[in-house]
N, CA and C atoms as an extended XYZ file, in Angstrom:
492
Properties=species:S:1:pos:R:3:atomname:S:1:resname:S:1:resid:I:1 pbc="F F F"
N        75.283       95.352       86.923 N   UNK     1
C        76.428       95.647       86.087 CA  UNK     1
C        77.636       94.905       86.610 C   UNK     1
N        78.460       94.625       85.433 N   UNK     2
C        79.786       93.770       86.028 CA  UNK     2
C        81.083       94.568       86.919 C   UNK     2
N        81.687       95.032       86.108 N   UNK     3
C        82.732       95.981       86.442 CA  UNK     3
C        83.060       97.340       86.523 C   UNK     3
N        81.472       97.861       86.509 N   UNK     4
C        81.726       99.360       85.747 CA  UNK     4
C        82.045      100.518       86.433 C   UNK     4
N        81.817       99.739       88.079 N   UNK     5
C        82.571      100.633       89.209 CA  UNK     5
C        81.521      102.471       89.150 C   UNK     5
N        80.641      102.503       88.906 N   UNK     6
C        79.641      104.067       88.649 CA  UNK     6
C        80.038      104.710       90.138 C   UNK     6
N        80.401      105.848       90.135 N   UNK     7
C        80.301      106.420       91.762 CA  UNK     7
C        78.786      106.374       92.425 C   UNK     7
N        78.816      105.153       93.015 N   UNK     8
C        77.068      105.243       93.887 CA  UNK     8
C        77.263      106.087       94.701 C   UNK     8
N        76.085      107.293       95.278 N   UNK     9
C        75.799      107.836       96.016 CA  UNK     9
C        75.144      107.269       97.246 C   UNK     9
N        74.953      108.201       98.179 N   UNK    10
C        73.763      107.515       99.311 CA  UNK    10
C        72.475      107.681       98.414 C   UNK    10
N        71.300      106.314       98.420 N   UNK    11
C        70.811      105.691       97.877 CA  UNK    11
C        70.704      105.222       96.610 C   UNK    11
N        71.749      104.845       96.490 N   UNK    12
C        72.218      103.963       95.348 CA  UNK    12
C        71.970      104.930       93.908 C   UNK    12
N        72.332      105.816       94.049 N   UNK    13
C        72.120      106.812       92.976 CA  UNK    13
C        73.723      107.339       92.447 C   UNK    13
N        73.781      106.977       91.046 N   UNK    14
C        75.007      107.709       89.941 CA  UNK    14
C        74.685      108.754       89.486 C   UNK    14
N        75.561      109.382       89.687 N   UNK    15
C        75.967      110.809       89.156 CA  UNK    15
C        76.447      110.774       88.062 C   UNK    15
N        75.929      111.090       86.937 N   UNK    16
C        76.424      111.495       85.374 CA  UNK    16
C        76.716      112.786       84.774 C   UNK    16
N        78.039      113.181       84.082 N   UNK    17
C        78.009      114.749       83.753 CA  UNK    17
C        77.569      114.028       82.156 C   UNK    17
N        76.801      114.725       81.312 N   UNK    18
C        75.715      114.221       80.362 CA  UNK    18
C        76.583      115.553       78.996 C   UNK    18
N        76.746      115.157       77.950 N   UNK    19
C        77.631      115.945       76.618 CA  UNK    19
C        76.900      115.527       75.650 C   UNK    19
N        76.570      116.163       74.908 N   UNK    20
C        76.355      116.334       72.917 CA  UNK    20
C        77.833      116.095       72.314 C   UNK    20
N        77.241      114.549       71.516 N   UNK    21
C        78.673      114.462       70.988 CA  UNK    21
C        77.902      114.161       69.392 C   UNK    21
N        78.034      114.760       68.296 N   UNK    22
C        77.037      114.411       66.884 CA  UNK    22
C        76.128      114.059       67.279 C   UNK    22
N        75.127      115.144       68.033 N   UNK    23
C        73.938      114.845       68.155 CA  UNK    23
C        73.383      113.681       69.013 C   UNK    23
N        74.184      112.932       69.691 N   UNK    24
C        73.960      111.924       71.179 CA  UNK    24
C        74.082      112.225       72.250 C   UNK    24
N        73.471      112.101       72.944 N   UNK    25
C        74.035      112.483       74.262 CA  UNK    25
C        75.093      111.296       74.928 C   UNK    25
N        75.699      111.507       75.697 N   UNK    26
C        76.694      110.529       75.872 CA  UNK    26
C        76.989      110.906       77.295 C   UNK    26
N        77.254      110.406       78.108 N   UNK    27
C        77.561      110.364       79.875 CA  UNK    27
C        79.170      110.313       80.573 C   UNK    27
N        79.363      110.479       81.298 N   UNK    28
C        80.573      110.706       81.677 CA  UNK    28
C        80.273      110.459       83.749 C   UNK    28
N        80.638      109.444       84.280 N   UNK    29
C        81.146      109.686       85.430 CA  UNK    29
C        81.442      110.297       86.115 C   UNK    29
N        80.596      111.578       86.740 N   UNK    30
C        81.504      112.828       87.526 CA  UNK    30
C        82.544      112.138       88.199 C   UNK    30
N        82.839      111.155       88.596 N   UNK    31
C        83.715      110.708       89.820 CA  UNK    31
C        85.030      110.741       88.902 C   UNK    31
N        84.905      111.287       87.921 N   UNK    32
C        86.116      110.736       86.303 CA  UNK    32
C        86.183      112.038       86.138 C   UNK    32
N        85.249      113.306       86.282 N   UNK    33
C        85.327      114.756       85.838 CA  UNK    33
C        85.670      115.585       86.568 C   UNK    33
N        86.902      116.065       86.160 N   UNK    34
C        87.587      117.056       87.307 CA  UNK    34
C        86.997      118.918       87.269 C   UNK    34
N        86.675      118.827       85.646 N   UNK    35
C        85.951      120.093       85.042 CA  UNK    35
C        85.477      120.088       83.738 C   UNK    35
N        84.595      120.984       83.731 N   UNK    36
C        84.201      121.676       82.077 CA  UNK    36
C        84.591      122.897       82.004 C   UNK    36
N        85.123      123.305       81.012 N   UNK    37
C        85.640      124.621       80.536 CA  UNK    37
C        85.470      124.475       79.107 C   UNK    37
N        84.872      126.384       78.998 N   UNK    38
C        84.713      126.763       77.764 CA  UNK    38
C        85.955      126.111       76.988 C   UNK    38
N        85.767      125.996       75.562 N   UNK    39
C        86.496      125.844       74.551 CA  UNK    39
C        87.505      127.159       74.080 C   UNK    39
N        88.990      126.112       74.073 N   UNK    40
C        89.982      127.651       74.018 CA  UNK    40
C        90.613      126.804       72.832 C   UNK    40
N        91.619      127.328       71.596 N   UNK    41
C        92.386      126.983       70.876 CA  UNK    41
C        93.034      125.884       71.573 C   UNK    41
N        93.015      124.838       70.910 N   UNK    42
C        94.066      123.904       71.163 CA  UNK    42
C        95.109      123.680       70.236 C   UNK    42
N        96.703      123.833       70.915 N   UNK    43
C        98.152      123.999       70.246 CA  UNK    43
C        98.244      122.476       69.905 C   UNK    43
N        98.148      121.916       68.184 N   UNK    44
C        99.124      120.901       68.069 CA  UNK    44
C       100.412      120.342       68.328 C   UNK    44
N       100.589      119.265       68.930 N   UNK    45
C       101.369      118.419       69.170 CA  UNK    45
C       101.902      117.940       67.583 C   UNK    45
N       103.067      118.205       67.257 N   UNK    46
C       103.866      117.190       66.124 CA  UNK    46
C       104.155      115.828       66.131 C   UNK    46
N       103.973      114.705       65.090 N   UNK    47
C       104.198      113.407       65.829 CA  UNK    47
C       103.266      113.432       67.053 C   UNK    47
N       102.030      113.452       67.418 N   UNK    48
C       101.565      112.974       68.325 CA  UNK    48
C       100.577      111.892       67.643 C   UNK    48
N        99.956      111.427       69.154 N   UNK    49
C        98.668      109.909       68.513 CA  UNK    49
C        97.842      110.789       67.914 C   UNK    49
N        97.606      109.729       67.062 N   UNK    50
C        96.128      110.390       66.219 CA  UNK    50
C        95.125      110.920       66.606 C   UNK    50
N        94.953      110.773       67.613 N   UNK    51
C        93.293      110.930       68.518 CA  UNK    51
C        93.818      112.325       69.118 C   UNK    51
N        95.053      112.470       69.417 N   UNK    52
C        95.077      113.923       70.155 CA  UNK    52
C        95.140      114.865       69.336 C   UNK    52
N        94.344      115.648       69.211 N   UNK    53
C        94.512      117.046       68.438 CA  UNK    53
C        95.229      117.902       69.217 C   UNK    53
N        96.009      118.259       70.390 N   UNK    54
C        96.798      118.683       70.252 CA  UNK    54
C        96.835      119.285       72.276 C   UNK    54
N        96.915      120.364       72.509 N   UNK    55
C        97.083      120.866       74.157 CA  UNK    55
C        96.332      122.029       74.480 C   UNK    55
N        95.831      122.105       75.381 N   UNK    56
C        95.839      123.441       76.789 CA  UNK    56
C        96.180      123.479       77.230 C   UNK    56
N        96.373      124.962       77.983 N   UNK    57
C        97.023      125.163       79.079 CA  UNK    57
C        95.725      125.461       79.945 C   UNK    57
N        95.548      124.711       81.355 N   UNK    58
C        94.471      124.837       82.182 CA  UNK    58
C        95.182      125.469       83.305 C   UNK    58
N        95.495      126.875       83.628 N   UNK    59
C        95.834      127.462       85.001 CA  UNK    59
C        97.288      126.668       85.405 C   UNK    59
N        98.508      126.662       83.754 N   UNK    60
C        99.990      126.563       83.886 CA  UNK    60
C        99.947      124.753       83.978 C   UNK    60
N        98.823      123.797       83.960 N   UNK    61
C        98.865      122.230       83.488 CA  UNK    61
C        98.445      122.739       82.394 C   UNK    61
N        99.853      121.607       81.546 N   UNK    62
C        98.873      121.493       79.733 CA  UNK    62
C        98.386      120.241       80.481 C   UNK    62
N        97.158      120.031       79.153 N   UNK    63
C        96.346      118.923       79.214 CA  UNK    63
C        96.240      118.419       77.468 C   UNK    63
N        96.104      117.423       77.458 N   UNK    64
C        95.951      116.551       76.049 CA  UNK    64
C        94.309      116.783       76.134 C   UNK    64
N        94.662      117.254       74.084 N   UNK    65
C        92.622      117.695       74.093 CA  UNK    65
C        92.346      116.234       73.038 C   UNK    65
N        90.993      115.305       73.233 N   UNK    66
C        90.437      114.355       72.260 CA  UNK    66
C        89.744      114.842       71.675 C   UNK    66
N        89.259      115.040       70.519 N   UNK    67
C        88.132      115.322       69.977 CA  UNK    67
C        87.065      113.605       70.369 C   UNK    67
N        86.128      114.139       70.716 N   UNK    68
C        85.726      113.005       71.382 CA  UNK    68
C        84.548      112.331       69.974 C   UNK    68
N        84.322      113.040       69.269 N   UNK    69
C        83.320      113.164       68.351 CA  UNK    69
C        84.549      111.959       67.384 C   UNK    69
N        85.379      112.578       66.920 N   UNK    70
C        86.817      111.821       66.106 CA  UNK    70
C        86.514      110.438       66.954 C   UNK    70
N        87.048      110.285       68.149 N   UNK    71
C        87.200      109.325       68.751 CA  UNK    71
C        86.254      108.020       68.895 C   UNK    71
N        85.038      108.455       68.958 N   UNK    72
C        83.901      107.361       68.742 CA  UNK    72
C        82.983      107.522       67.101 C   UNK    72
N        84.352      107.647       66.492 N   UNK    73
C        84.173      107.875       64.781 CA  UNK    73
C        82.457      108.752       64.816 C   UNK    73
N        82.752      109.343       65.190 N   UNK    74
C        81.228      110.833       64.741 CA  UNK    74
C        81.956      111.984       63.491 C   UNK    74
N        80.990      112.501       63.539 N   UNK    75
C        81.790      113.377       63.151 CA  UNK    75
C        82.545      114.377       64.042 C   UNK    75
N        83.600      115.366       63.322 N   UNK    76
C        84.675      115.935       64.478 CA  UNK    76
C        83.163      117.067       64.869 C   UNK    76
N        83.998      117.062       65.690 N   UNK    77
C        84.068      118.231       66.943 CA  UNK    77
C        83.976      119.697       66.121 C   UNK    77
N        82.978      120.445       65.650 N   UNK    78
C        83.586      121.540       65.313 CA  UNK    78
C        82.940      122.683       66.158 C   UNK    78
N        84.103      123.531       66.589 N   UNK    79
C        84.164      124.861       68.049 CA  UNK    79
C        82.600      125.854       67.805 C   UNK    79
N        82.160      126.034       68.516 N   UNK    80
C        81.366      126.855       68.333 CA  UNK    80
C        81.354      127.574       69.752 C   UNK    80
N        80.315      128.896       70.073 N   UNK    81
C        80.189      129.069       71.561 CA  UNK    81
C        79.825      127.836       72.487 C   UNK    81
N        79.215      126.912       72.266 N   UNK    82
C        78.353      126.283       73.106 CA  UNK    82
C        79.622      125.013       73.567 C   UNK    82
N        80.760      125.113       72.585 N   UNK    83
C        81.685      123.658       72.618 CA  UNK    83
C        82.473      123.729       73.603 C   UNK    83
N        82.618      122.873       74.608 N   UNK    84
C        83.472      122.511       75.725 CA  UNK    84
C        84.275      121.600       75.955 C   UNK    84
N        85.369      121.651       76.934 N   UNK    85
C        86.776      120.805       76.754 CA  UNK    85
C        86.319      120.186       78.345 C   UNK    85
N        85.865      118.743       77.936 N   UNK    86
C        85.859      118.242       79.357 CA  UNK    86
C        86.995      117.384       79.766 C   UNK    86
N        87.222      118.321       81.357 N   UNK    87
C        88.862      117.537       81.625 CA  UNK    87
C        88.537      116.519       82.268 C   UNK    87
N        88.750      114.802       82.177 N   UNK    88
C        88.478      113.902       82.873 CA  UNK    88
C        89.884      113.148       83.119 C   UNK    88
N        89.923      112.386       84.333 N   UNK    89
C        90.704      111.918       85.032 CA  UNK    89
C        90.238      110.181       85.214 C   UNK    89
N        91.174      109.417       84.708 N   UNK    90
C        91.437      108.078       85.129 CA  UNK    90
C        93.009      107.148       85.048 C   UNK    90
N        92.698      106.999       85.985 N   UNK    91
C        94.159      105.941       86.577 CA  UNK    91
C        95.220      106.641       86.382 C   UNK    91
N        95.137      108.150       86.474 N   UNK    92
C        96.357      108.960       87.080 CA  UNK    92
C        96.346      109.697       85.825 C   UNK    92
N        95.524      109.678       84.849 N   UNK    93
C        95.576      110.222       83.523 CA  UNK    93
C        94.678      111.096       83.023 C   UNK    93
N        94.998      112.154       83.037 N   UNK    94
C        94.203      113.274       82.946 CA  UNK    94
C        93.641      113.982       80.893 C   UNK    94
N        92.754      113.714       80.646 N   UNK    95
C        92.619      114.216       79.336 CA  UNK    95
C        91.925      115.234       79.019 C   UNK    95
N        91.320      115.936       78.550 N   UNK    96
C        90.341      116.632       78.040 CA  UNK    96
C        89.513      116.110       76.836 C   UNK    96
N        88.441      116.517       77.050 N   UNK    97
C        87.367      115.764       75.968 CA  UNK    97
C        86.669      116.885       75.404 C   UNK    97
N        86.811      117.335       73.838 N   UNK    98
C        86.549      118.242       72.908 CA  UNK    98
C        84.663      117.455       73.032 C   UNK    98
N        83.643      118.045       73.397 N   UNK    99
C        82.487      117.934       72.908 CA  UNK    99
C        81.671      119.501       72.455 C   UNK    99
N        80.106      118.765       72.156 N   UNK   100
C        79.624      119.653       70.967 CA  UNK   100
C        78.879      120.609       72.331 C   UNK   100
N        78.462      120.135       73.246 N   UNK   101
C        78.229      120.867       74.587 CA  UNK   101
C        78.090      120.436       75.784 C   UNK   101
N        77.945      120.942       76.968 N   UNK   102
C        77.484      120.361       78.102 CA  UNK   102
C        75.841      120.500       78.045 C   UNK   102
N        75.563      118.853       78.539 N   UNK   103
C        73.809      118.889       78.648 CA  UNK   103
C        73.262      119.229       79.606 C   UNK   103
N        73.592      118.186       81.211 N   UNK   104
C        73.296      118.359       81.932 CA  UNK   104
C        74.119      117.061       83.332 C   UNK   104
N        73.573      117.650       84.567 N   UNK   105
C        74.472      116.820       85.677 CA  UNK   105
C        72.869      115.686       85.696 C   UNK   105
N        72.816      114.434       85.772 N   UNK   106
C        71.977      113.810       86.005 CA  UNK   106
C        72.390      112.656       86.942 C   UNK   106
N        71.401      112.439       88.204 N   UNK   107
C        70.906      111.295       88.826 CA  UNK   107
C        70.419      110.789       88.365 C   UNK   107
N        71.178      109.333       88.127 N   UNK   108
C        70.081      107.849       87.934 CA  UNK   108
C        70.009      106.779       88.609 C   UNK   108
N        69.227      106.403       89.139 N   UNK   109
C        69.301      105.086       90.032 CA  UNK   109
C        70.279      103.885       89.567 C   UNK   109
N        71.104      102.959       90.459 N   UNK   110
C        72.105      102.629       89.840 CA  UNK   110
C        71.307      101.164       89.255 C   UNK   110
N        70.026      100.875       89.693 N   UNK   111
C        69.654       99.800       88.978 CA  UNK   111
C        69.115      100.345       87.514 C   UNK   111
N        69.042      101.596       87.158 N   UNK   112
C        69.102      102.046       85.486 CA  UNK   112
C        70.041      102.044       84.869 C   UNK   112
N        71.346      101.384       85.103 N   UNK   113
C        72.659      101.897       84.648 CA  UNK   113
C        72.513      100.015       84.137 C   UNK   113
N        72.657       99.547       82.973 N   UNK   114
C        72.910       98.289       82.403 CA  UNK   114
C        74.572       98.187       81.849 C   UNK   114
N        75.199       96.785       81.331 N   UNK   115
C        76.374       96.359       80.489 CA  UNK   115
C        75.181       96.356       79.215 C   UNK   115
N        76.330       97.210       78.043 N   UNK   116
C        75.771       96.890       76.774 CA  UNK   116
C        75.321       95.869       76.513 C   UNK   116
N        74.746       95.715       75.413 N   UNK   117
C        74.090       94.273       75.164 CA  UNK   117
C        75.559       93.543       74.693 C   UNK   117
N        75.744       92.277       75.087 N   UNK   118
C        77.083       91.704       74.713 CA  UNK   118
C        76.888       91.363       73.211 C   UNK   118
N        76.163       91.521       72.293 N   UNK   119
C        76.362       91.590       70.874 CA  UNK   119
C        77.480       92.158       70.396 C   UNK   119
N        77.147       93.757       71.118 N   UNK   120
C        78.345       94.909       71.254 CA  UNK   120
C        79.306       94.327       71.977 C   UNK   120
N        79.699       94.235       72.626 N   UNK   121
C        80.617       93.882       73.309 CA  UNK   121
C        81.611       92.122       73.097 C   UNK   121
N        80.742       91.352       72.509 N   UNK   122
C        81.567       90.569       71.758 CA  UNK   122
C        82.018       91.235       70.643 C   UNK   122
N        81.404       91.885       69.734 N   UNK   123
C        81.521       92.404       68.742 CA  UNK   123
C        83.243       93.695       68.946 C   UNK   123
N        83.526       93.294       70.129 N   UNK   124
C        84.666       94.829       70.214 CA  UNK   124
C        84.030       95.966       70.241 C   UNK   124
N        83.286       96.045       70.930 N   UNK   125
C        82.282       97.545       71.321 CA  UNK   125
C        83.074       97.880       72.410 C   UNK   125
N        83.773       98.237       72.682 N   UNK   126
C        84.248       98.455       74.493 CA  UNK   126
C        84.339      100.349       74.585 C   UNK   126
N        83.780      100.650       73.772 N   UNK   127
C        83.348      102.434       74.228 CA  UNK   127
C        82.594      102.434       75.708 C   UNK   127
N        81.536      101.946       75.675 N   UNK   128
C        80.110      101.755       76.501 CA  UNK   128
C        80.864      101.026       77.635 C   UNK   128
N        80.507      102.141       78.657 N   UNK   129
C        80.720      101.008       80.361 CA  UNK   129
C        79.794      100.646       80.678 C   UNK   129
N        78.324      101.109       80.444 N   UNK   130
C        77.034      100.907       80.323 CA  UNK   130
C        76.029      101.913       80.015 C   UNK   130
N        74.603      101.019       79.731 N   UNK   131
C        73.532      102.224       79.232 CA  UNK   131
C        72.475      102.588       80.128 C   UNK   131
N        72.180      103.798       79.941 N   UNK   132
C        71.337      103.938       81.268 CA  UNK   132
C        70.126      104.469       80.281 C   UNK   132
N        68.851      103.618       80.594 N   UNK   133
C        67.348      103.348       80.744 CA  UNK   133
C        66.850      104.504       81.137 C   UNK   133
N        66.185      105.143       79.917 N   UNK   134
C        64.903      106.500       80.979 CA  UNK   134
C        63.789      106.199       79.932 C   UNK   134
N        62.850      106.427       81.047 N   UNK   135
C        61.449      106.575       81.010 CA  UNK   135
C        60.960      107.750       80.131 C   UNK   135
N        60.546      107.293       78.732 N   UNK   136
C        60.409      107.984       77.276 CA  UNK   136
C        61.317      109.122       76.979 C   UNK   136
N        62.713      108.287       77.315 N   UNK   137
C        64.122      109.206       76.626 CA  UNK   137
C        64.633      108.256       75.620 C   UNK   137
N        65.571      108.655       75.007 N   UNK   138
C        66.412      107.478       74.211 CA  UNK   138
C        67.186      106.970       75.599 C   UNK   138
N        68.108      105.477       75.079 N   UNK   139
C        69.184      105.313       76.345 CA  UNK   139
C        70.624      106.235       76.282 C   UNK   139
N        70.871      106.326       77.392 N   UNK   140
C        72.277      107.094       77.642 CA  UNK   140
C        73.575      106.347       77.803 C   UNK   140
N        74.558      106.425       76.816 N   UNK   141
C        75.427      105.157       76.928 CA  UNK   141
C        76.696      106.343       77.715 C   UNK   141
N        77.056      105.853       78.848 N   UNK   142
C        78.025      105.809       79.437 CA  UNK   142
C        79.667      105.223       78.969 C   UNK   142
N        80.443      106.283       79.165 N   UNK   143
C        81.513      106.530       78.283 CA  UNK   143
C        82.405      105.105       79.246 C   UNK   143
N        82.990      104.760       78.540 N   UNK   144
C        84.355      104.237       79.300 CA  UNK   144
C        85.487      104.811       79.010 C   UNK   144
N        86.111      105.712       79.983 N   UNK   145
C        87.561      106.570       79.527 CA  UNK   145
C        88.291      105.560       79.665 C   UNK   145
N        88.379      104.106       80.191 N   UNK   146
C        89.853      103.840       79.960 CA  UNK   146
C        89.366      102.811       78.268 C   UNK   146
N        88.819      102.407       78.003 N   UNK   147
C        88.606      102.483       76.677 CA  UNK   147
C        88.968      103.373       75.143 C   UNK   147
N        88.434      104.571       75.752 N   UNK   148
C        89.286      105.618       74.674 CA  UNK   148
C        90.218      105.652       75.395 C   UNK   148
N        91.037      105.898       76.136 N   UNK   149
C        92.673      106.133       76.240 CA  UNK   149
C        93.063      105.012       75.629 C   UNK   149
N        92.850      103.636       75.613 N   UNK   150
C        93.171      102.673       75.086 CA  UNK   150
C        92.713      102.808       73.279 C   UNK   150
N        92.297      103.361       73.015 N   UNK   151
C        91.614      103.987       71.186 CA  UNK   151
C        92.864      104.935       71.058 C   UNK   151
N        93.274      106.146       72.037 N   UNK   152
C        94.249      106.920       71.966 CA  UNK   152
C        95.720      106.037       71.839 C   UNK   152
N        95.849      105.086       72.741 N   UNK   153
C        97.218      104.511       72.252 CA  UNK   153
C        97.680      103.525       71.431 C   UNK   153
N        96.309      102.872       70.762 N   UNK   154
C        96.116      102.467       69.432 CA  UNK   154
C        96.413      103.305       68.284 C   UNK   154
N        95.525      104.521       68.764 N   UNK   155
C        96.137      105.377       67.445 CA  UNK   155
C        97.269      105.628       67.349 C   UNK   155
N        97.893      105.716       68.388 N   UNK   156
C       100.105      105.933       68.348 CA  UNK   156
C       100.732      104.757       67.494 C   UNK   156
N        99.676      104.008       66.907 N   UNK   157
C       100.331      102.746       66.442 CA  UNK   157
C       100.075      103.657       64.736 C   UNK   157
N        98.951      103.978       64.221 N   UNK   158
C        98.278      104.722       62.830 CA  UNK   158
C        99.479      105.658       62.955 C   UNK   158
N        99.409      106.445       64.276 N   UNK   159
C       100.354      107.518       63.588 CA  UNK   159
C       102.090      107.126       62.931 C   UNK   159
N       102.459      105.884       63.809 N   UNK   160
C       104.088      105.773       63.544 CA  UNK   160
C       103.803      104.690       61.900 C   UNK   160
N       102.889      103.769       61.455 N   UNK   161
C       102.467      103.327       60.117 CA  UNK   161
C       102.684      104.413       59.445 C   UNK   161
N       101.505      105.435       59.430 N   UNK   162
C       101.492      106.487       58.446 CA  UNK   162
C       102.354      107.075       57.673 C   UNK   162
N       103.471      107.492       58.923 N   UNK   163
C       105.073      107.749       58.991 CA  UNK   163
C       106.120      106.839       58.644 C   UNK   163
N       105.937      105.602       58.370 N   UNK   164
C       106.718      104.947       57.774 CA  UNK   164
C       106.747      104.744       56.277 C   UNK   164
């Protein structure tokens, strides 16, 4: 892999926190996940980016909630018992990520962890930090959060258009 920086463990093993997002599973970097917590009302923000549906309060920090489902155009996010707000952390930026549930914590060897196929990625695919390969699973595409934060401050551009 090029740049994708995965937290290797001792023997070269990544740690993935693993989410249902419309029916995919989708991966997340523990080294990026500060927590999962049940799903609580989230308070809209007025004038905010498009992508944020709105805040929590996590123990007196609000946190900005994504619908993460919205975000990699799925369908939304809708709350049920099983739906969780995963709080992830990159480059000093803390978000929460609205998914459909938590799957599971998975080890994968870091030579299973690939760069999308650059089809995608010429193509402006830049969701995917990479996909990780299992033995008679589908593949697991690994999220890139600074990608969606970068989708999130794109959308601040939709929201001030809209408004004009």
């Amino acid at each position: 892999m090029s740049d994708a920086n995965p937290s290797i463990s001792s023997g070269n093993e990544v740690t993935l926190g693993c989410f249902e997002v419309g029916g995919r599973t989708i991966a997340i970097d523990v080294a990026n996940v500060r927590e999962v917590v049940r799903w609580q009302p989230v308070t809209p923000l007025p004038k905010s980016p498009a992508l944020i549906e709105g805040v929590v309060d996590l123990r007196g920090t609000l946190v900005p909630v994504v619908d993460l489902g919205r975000a990699l155009d799925e369908s939304r996010v809708v709350p049920t018992t099983g739906t969780r707000i995963v709080v992830a952390e990159t480059d000093g930026l803390v978000v929460g990520l609205m998914v459909d549930s938590a799957v599971e914590v998975l080890q994968v060897s870091a030579t299973s962890m690939e760069d999308p196929p650059p089809l995608a990625t010429h193509a402006g695919y830049d969701a995917a930090r990479a996909v990780v390969r299992r033995p008679d699973s589908e593949p697991i595409v690994v999220l890139s959060l600074e990608a969606l934060l970068e989708a999130v401050y794109r959308s601040v551009l939709t929201t001030h258009e809209d408004a004009a």
